[in-house]
C-alpha positions as CSV (number, residue, x, y, z in Angstrom):
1,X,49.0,26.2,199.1
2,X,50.9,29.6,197.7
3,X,48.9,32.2,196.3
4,X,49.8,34.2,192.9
5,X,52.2,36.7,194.3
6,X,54.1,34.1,196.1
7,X,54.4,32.1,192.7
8,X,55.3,35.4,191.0
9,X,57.7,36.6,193.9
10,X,59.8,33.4,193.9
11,X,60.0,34.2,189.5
12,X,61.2,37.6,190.4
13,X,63.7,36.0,192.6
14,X,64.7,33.8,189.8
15,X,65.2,36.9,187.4
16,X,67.9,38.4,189.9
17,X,70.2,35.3,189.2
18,X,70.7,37.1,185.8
19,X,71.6,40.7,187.4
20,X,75.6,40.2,186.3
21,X,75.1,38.0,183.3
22,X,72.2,38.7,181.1
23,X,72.8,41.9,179.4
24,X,71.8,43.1,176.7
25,X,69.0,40.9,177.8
26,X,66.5,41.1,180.3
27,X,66.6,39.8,183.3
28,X,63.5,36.9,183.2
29,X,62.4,34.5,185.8
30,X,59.6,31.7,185.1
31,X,57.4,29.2,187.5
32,X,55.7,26.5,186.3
33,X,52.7,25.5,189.2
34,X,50.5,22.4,188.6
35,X,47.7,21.5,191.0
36,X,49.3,24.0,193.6
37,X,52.7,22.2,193.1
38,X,56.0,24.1,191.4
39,X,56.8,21.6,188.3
40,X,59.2,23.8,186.9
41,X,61.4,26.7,187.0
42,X,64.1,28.6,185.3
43,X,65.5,32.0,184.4
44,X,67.6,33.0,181.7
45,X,71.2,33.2,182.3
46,X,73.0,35.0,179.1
47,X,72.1,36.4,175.9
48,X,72.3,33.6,173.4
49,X,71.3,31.2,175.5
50,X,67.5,29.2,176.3
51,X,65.1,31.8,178.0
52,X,63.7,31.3,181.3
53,X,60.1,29.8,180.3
54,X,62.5,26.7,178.1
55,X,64.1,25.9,181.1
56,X,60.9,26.0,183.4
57,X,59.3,24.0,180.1
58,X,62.3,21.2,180.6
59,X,62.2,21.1,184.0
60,X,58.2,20.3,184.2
61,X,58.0,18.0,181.4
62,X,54.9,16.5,181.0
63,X,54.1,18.1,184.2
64,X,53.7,21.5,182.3
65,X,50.2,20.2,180.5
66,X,47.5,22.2,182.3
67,X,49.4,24.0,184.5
68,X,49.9,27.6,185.2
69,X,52.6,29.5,184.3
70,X,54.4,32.3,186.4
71,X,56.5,34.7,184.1
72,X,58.2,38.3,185.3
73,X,58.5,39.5,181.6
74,X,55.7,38.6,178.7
75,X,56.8,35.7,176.6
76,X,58.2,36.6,173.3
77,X,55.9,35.9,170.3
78,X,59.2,36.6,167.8
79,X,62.5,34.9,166.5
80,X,65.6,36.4,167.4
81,X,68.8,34.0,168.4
82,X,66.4,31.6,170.2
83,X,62.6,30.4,168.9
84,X,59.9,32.5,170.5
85,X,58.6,31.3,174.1
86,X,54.9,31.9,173.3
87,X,54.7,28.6,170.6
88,X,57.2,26.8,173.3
89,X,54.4,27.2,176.0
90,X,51.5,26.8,173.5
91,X,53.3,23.0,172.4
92,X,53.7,22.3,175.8
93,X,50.0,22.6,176.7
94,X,49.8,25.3,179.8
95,X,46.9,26.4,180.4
96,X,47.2,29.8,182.0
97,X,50.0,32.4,181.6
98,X,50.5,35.2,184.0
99,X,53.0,37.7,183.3
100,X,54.2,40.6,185.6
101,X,54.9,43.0,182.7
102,X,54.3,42.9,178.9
103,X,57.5,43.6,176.8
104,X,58.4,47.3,175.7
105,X,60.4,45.4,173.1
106,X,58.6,46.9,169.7
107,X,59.5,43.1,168.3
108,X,56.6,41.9,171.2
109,X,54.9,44.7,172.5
110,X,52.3,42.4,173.5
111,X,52.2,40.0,170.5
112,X,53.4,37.3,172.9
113,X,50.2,37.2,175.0
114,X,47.9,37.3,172.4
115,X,50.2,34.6,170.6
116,X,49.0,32.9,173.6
117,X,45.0,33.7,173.6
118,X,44.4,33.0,170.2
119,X,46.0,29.4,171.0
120,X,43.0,29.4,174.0
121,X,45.6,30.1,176.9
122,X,44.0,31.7,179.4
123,X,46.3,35.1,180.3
124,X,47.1,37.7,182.8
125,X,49.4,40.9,183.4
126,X,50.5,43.7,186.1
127,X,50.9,41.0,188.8
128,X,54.0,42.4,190.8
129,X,54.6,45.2,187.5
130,X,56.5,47.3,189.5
131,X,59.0,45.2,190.8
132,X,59.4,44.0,187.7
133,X,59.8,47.2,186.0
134,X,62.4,48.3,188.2
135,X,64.5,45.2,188.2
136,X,64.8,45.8,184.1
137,X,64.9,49.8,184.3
138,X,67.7,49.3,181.5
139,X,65.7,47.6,179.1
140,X,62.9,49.5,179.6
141,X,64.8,53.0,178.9
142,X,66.0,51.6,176.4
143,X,63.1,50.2,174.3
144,X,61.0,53.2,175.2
145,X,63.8,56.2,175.3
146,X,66.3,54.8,173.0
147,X,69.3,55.2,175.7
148,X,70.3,53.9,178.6
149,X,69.1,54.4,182.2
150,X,71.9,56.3,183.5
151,X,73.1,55.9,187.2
152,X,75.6,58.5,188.5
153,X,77.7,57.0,191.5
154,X,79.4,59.2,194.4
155,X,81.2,59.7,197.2
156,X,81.4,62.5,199.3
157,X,82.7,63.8,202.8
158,X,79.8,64.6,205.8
159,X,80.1,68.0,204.5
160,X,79.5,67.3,200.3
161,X,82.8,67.1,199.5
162,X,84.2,64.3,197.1
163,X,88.1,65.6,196.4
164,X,90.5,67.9,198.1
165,X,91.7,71.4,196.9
166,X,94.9,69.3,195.4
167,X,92.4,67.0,193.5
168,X,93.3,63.8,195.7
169,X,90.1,62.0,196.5
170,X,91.5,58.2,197.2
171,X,89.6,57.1,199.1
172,X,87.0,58.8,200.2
173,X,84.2,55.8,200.9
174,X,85.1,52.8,202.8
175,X,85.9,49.3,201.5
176,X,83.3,47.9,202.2
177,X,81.6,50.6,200.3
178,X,84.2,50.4,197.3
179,X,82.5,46.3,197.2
180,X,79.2,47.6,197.1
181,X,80.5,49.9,193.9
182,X,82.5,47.2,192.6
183,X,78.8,44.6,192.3
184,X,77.3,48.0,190.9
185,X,79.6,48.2,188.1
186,X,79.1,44.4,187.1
187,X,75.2,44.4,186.9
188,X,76.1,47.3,184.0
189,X,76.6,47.1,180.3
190,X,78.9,50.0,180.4
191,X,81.3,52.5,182.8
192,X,81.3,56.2,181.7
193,X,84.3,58.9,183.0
194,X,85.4,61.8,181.6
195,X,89.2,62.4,180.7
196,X,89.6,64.8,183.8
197,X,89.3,61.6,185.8
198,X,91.5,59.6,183.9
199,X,94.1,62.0,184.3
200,X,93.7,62.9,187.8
201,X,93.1,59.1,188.8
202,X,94.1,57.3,186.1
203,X,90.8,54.4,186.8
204,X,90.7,51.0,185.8
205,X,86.9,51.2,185.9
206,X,86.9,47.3,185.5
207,X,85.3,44.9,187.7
208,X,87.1,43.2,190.0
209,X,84.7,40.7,192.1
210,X,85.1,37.1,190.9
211,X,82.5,34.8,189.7
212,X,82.2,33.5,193.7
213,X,82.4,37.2,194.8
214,X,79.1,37.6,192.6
215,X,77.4,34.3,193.2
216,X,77.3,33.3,189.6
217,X,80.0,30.4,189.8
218,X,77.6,27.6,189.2
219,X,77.1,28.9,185.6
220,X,79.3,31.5,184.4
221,X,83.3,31.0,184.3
222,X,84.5,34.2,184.2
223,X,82.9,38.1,185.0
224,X,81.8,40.1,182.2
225,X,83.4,42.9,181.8
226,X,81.1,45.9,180.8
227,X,82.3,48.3,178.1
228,X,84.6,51.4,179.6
229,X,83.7,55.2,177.8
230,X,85.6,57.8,178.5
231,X,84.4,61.2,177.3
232,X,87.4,63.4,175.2
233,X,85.7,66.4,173.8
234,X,89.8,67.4,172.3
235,X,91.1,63.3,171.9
236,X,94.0,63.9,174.1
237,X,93.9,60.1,175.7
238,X,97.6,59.7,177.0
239,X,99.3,56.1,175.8
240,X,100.0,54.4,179.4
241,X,96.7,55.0,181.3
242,X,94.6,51.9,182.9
243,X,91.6,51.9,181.2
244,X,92.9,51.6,178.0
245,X,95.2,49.1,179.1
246,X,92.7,46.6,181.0
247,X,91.2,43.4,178.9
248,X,87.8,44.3,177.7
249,X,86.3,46.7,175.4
250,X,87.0,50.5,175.6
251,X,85.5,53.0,173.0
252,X,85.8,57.3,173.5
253,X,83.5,59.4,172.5
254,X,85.2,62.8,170.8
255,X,84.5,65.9,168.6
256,X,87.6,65.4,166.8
257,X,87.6,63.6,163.2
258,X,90.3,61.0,163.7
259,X,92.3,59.5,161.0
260,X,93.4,55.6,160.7
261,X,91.4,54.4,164.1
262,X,93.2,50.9,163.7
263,X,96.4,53.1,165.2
264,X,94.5,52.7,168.6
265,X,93.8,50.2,171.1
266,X,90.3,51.5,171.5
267,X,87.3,52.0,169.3
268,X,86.5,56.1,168.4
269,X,83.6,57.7,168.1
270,X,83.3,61.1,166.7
271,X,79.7,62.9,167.9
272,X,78.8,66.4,167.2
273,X,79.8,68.8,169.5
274,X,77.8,71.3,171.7
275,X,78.2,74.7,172.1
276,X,80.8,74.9,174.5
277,X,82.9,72.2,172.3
278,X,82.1,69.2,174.6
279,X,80.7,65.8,173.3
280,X,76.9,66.1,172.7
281,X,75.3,64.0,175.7
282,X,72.1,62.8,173.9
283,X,74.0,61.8,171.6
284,X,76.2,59.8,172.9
285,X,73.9,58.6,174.7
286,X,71.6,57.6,171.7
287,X,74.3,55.8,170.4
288,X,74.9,53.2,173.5
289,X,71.4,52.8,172.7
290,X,72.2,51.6,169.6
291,X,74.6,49.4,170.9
292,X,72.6,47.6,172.7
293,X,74.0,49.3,176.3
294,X,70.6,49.2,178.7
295,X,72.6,50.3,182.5
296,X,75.1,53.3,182.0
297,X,77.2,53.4,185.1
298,X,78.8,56.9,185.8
299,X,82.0,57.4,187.6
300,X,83.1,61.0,186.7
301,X,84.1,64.4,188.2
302,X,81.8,67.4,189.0
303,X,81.8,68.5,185.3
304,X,80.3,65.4,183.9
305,X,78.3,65.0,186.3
306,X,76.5,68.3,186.5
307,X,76.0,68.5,182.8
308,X,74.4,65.1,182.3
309,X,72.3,66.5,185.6
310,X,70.8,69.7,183.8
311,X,70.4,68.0,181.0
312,X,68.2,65.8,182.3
313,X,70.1,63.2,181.5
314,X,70.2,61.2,184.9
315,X,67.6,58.9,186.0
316,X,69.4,57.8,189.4
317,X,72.2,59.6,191.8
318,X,73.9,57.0,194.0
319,X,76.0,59.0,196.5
320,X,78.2,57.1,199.7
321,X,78.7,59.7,202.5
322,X,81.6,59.0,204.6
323,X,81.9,60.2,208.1
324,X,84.7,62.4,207.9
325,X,85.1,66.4,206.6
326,X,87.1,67.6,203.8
327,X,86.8,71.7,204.3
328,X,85.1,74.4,202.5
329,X,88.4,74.4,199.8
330,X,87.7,71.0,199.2
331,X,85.5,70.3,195.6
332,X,81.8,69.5,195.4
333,X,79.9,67.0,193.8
334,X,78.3,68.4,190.8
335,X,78.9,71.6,188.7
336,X,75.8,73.3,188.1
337,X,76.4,76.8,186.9
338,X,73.3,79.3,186.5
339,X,71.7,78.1,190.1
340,X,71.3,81.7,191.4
341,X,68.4,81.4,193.4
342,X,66.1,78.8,195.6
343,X,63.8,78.2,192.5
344,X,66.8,77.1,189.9
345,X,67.9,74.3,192.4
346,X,67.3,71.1,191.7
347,X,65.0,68.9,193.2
348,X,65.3,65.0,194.2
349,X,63.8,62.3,195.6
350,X,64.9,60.3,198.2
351,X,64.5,56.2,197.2
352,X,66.6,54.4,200.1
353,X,68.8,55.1,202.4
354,X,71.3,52.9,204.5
355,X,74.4,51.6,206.1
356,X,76.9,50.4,203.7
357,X,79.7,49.8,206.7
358,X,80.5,53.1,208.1
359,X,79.2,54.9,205.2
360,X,75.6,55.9,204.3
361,X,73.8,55.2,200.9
362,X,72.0,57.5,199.3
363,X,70.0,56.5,196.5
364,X,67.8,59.5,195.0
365,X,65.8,60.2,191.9
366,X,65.5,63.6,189.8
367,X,62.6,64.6,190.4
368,X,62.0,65.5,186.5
369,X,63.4,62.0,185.9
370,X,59.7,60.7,186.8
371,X,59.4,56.5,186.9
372,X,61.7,53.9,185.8
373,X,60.1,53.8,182.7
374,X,60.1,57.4,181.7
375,X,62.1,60.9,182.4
376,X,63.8,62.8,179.4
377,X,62.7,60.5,176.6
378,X,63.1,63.1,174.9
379,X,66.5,63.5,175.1
C-alpha cells in the first residue's frame, strides 16, 4: 500500500505535465485513492479547460464515493470559466480531501476547503507545500505581490564575462545549453529584453522546441508562444528587427506618449519614467501583473539586468558558465553602479548547481528575495 506522500508525489508529478501549457493557470495535479487503490487521476492541461480534480472525478466514476482525494493546489470554491471543484468533489461523494497548498488566489483563499468541511468532508493541507509552492512560484508572486516572479537568464565566460569588447556574444553557452534555455522560455508567460539587445543581437526571443521537443504532443498541437517585451525608455524600435516580426504577441514598454498605436505591429505601453528617463520597473512590472503574466523570463544586457537587480526586482539568477575566457576588456554580467566597498555587494544564494553539457548551471537566489512566495512585494 502507498502512503500519503507517495499519493501526493505522483499528483505533483501530474501537475508538471502542465509546465508549458497551463498559464495564466496553475499548474494542478489530482489523485483519486479508494481502499489503497488509485481510481482516478488528472491534471489540468490549459486555461479554459476542465481542472485536474474533473478529470480525476471522470476517471474514478463511481469509484470516487468514499475515497480520498490527493490535490497539489486547494480546490476552488468559486466560478470563473469552469464550475468550482469544491461542489464537483462534494456531488461526487469523497470523503477526504488533502491538499498540498491552499490557494493565494483572493477568489479562494481557503473558501474551497471549508466549502468542503461544511459538506462533512474530512480535510487536510501542507502535505508536500513546498514542492508545491515552488512548482507555481508564478502564481503565487503574483496573487500575493501583484507581479511576476522574475527569472534573469545568463551566460558567461569561466572568467564572468558574457560579451566581448566589440559587443559580439554569439554564442557564448553550448547547444545543449541554448535547449535548456529554449524549454525555459516555454514554461513562461512572457520574454523581457531591453532595446540594447535588440539592436546588438537583433533576438527572436520565441520558442523554438516543438510540441514532441516539450513532451506535450498528446494534448496540445502547437507551442505557446509567450508574450515578447522589450523595454524602450526613448521608442526608437527599428522596422525590420525579429521580434517584432515573429508570430505571437509583442508589446514595449516606453516613456514616450505615442500617437495612433494601430500604425504599429505591436501593442505600446507608456509607463512613467524614473529619474534617469528609463521605464519605471515596478511598474511595468505591476502591469504584467495585471495581465495575467505569472513567470517573467529575462534575457537582457548588463543594464537591465543590474537595475532590475538593485531594485530588488529579481527573485532568481539563472547563469550558464562556459569553459572558455573572454579577457578582462570583455563586458560583465550585471551593471551595478554605487558598489564601492565589501558591504554594498550583493549577496546570493546558491539553489543548484550542474552540468548542462559542457557548461555549468548556476541557479541562485537574492538573498533579499527571501522564499518563493515573498521578496520585494513591495515593489
Amino acid at each position: 500500500m502507498n502512503t500519503d506522500v507517495e499519493y501526493m508525489q505522483r499528483a505533483l508529478q501530474l501537475a508538471r505535465k502542465g509546465r508549458y501549457t497551463t498559464d495564466p493557470n496553475p499548474r494542478v495535479g489530482c489523485v483519486i485513492v479508494r481502499d489503497g487503490t488509485i481510481v482516478g487521476e488528472g491534471w489540468h492541461q490549459c486555461t479554459g479547460e476542465p481542472h485536474a480534480e474533473i478529470h480525476a472525478l471522470e476517471q474514478a466514476g463511481d469509484a470516487a464515493s468514499g475515497a480520498t482525494v490527493y490535490v497539489t493546489l486547494e480546490p476552488c470554491s468559486h466560478t470563473g470559466k469552469t464550475p468550482p471543484c469544491a461542489n464537483a468533489l462534494v456531488k461526487g461523494g469523497v470523503k477526504k480531501v488533502v491538499a498540498a497548498m491552499l490557494d493565494p488566489n483572493p477568489l479562494v483563499a481557503g473558501r474551497g476547503l471549508i466549502r468542503l468541511h461544511q459538506a462533512g468532508i474530512e480535510t487536510d493541507n501542507g502535505l508536500l507545500e513546498a514542492q508545491a509552492l515552488e512548482l507555481n512560484r508564478g502564481f503565487i508572486k503574483r496573487m500575493k505581490a501583484g507581479r511576476p516572479f522574475v527569472r534573469v537568464k545568463l551566460a558567461m565566460s569561466l572568467d564572468g564575462r558574457t560579451a566581448m569588447a566589440s559587443g559580439e556574444s554569439k554564442w557564448i553557452s553550448s547547444d545543449a545549453s541554448r535547449i535548456d534555455v529554449q524549454r525555459m522560455r516555454a514554461e513562461s508567460s512572457a520574454i523581457l529584453t531591453g532595446m540594447g539587445t535588440v539592436v546588438a543581437d537583433d533576438p527572436s526571443m520565441d520558442v523554438r522546441l516543438s510540441v514532441d521537443e516539450l513532451g506535450i504532443a498528446s494534448f496540445a498541437d502547437e507551442v505557446r508562444q509567450p508574450l515578447r517585451v522589450v523595454l524602450d525608455s526613448h521608442f526608437a524600435m527599428p522596422e525590420d528587427v525579429k521580434i517584432i516580426a515573429q508570430d505571437g504577441r509583442c508589446r514595449v514598454y516606453t516613456t514616450v506618449a505615442v500617437g495612433n498605436q494601430d500604425d504599429y505591429p505591436f501593442k505600446i505601453k507608456t509607463v512613467a519614467a524614473e529619474r534617469d528617463g528609463r521605464v519605471d520597473l515596478p511598474a511595468m512590472l505591476k502591469d504584467l501583473g495585471k495581465e495575467e503574466i505569472n513567470n517573467l523570463h529575462v534575457e537582457a544586457g548588463s543594464v537591465l539586468c543590474g537595475a532590475l537587480l538593485q531594485e530588488g526586482l529579481v527573485d532568481e539568477i539563472v547563469i550558464y558558465m562556459a569553459p572558455h575566457l573572454m579577457g578582462d576588456r570583455a563586458k560583465g554580467l550585471f551593471s551595478l553602479p554605487g558598489l564601492n566597498e565589501m558591504k554594498d555587494r550583493v549577496s546570493l544564494e546558491i539553489k543548484d548547481v550542474r552540468a548542462v553539457g559542457q557548461d555549468i548551471r548556476i541557479t541562485a537566489q537574492p538573498v533579499a528575495a527571501g522564499s518563493v512566495v515573498g521578496g520585494a512585494a513591495s515593489k
